[in-house]
C-alpha positions in Angstrom: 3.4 148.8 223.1 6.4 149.6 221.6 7.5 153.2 220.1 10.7 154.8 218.5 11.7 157.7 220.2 14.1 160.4 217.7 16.0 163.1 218.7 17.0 165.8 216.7 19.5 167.8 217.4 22.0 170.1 215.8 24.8 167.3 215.7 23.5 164.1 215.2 19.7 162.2 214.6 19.4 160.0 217.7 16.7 157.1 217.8 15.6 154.5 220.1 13.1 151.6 221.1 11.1 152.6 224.0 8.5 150.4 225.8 5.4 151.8 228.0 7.9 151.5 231.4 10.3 153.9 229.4 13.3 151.2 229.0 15.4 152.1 225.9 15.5 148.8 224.5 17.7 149.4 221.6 19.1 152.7 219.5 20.4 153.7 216.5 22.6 156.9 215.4 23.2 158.9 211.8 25.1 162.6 211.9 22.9 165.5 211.2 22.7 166.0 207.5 22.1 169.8 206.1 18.9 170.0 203.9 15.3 169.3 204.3 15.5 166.3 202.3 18.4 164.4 203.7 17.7 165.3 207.4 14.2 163.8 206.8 15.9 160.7 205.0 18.1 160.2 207.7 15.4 160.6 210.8 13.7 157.5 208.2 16.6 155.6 207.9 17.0 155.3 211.9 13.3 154.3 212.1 13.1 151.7 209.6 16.9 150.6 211.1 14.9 149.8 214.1 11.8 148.8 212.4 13.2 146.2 211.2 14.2 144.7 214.5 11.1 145.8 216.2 7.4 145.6 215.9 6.9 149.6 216.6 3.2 151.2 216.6 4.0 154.9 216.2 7.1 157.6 216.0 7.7 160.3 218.4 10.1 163.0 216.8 12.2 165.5 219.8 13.1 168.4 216.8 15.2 171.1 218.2 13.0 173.9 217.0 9.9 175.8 217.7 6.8 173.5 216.7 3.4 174.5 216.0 0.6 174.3 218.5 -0.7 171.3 216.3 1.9 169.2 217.3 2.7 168.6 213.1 4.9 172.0 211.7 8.3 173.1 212.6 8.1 176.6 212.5 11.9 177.4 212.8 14.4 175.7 214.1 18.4 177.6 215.1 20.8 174.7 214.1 18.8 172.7 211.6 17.2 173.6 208.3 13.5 173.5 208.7 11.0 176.6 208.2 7.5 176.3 208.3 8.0 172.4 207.9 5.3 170.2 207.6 7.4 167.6 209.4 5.1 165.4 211.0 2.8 164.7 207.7 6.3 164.1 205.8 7.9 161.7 208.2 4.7 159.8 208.3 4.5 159.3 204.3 8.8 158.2 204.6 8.4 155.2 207.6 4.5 154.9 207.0 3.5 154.9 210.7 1.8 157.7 212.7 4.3 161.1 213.8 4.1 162.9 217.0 6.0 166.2 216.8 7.4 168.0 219.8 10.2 170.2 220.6 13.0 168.3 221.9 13.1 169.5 225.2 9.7 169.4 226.3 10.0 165.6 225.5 12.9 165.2 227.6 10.8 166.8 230.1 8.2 164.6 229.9 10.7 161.7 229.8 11.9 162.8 233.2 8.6 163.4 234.6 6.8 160.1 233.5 10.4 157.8 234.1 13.0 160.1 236.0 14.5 163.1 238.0 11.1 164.9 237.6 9.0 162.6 239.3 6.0 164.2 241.4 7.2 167.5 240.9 4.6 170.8 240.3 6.8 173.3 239.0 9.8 171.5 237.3 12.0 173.3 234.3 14.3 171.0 231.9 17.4 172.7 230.8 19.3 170.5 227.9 22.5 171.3 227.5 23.8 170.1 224.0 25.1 171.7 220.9 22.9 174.9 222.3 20.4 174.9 225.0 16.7 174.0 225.0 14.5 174.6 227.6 11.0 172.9 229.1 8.6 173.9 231.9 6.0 171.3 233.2 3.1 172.5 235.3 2.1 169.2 237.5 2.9 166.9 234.9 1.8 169.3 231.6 4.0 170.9 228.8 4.0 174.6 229.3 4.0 176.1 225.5 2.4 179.5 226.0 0.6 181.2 223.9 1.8 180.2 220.2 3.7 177.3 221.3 7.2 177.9 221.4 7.9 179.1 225.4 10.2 178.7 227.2 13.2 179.8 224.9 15.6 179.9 227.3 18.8 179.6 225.2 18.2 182.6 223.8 18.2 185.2 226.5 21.2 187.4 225.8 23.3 186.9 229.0 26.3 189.4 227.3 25.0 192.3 225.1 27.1 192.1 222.1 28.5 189.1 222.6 29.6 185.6 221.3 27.6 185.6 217.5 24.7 183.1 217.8 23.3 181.1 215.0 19.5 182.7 215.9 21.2 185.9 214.4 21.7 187.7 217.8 24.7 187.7 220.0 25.4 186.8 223.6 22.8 184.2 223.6 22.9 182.2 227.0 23.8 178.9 224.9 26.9 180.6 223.4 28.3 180.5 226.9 26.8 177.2 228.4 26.6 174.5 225.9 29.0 172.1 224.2 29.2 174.5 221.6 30.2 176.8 224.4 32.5 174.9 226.3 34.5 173.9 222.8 35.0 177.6 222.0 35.6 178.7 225.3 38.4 176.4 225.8 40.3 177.8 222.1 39.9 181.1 223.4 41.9 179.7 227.0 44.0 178.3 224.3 45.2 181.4 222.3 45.5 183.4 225.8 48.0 181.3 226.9 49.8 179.3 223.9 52.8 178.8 225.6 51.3 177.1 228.6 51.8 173.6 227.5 48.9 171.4 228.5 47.4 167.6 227.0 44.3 169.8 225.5 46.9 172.3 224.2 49.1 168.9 222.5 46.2 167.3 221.0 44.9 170.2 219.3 47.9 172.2 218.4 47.3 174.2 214.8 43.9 172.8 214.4 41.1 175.0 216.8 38.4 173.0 215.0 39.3 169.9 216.9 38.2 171.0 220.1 35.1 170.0 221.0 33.1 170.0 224.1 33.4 166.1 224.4 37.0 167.0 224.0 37.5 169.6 227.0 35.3 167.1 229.4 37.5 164.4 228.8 40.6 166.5 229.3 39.1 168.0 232.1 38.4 164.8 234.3 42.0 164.0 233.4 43.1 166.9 235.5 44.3 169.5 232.3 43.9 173.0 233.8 43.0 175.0 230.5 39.9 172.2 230.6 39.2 172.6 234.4 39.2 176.5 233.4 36.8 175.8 230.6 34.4 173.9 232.6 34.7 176.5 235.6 33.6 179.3 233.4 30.5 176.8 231.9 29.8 176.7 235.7 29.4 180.1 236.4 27.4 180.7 233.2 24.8 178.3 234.3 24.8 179.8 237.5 24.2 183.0 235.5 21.3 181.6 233.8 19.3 179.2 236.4 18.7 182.2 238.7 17.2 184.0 236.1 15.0 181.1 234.8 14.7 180.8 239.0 13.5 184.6 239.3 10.7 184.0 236.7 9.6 180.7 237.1 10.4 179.5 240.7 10.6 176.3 240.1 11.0 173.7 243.3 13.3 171.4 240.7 15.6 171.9 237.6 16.6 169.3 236.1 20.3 169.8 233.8 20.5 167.0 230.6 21.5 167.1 227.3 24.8 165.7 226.4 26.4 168.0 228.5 25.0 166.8 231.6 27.2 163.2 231.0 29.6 165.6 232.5 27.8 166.8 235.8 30.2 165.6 238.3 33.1 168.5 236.4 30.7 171.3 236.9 27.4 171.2 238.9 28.2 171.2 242.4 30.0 174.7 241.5 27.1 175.7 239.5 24.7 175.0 243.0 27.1 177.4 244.8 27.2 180.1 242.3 23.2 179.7 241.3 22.9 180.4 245.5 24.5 183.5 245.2 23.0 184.7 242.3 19.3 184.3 242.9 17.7 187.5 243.6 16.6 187.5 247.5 19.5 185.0 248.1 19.6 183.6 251.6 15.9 184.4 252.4 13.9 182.3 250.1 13.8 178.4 249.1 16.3 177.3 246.3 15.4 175.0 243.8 16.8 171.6 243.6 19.2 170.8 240.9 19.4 167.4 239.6 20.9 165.8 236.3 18.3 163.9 234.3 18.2 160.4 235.6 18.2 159.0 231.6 20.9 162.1 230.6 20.9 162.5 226.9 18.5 159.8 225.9 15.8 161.6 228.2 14.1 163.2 224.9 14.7 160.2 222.9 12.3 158.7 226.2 9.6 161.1 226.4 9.4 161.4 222.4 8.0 157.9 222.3 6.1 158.0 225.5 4.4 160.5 223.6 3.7 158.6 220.7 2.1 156.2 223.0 -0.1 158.9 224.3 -1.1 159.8 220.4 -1.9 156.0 219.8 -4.1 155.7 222.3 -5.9 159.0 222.7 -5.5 160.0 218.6 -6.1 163.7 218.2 -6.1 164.8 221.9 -3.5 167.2 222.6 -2.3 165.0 225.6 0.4 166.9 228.9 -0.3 170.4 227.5 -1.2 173.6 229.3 -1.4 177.3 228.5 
């Protein structure tokens, strides 16, 4: 049986071929259009692009948002233009093949669990770091959505009281200081404090703050550019800042780090580890969590999205990995 997986995200519509082993077979990629209408043409247009190569059973849609206990609405969602969507029933009508709806995260949870750096864990939390941060908890194997579906929003705890503006309306969201988005504008800030420090990142950009972007700073921080390195020290410390809070109430024995950011691991999360063992409250005298970047990186929702959609086609109307 094979499914399309689609991830939705803030910055670009995502899509893949996934068979029942979870091998991403083949993809397809559109930018993320503002407007209900075109986003939902362009999630279409990635299915039937693989459609057409494909014979696919079902659709498993990873939205960015908060969805609805019945796996169909998107209640709200920070970076994209959905409220109180009825995404699912729409989708289906577009591509004409059965929708499973789940928040993005929680797919790449799943996709980890089921095919990756999750495997046999109890108490395992997913933190995607992309153009924000989404979060997932699983409970031996099961989505954790408490009680109107929407937990764990992570992202949003405010790590700096009146800080960094977020799109959610409040400021100092954890996201606005460990994300891509993050990492982009914490690097033009480094930028403007030091303009006379003359650097490859400073060169390339030079009169045009809009062209940094997270990709950007990785790039030019594996190439050894200090105002980079800096950038990526600070993202760092700010998921250090975060995992031993989602430590303290969750105590997970694994986190798992994906999301496009996590294609960069090797800049930043061996100092994250040291700063996330200082951090934790009782440090030194209880177990830490393991850290680990997801085995399938940013394709990881595009994965469990379709294993999902597997899981609707053969159990239709069961409300399949969830638990309260």
């Amino acid at each position: 049986m094979l499914t399309v997986g689609v991830d939705v995200g803030g910055t670009s519509v995502r899509a893949g071929v996934v068979d029942e082993h979870g091998s991403l077979m083949d993809t397809a990629r559109v930018g993320t259009p503002s407007g209900e209408d075109a986003l939902e043409d362009a999630i279409a247009g990635v299915v039937e692009d693989l459609r057409n190569r494909h014979d696919v059973s079902g659709v498993g849609l990873a939205v960015a948002g908060f969805v609805a206990k019945d796996r169909r609405t998107v209640m709200f969602a920070p970076h994209l233009s959905w409220r109180a969507a009825p995404v699912a029933e729409r989708i289906e009508k577009r591509v004409g093949l059965p929708v499973t709806l789940e928040h993005d995260v929680n797919a790449a949870a799943v996709g980890e669990y089921r095919f990756g750096a999750a495997r046999g864990a109890h108490v395992a939390a997913l933190i995607a770091l992309g153009t924000g941060i989404g979060a997932g908890l699983l409970l031996d194997g099961k989505i954790y959505r408490g009680a109107y579906g929407v937990a764990p929003e992570l992202g949003h705890l405010t790590v700096v009281p009146g800080g960094r503006p977020c799109p959610c309306g409040k400021y100092g969201c954890w996201e606005r200081y460990c994300s891509g988005t993050a990492l982009a504008a914490t690097a033009v800030e480094l930028l403007a404090r030091h303009p006379g420090r003359s650097t490859v990142l400073a060169r390339e950009t030079r009169g045009d703050p809009g062209s940094v972007t997270g990709r950007r700073v990785a790039g030019a921080a594996r190439d050894g550019d200090p105002i980079a390195q800096r950038a990526m020290t600070e993202l760092a410390k700010w998921l250090a800042e975060g995992l031993a809070l989602v430590a303290d109430v969750f105590d997970p024995e694994l986190i798992v780090i994906g999301g496009g950011v996590s294609e960069s691991a090797p800049l930043f999360l061996d100092e994250a580890r040291e700063h996330y063992a200082d951090k934790i409250t009782g440090a030194g005298h209880r177990p830490l969590a393991r850290i680990r970047a997801a085995h399938h990186g940013d394709d990881s929702a595009i994965v469990g999205a379709a294993a999902l959609a597997v899981d609707a086609a053969k159990a239709p109307g069961a409300e399949i990995g969830v638990t309260r």
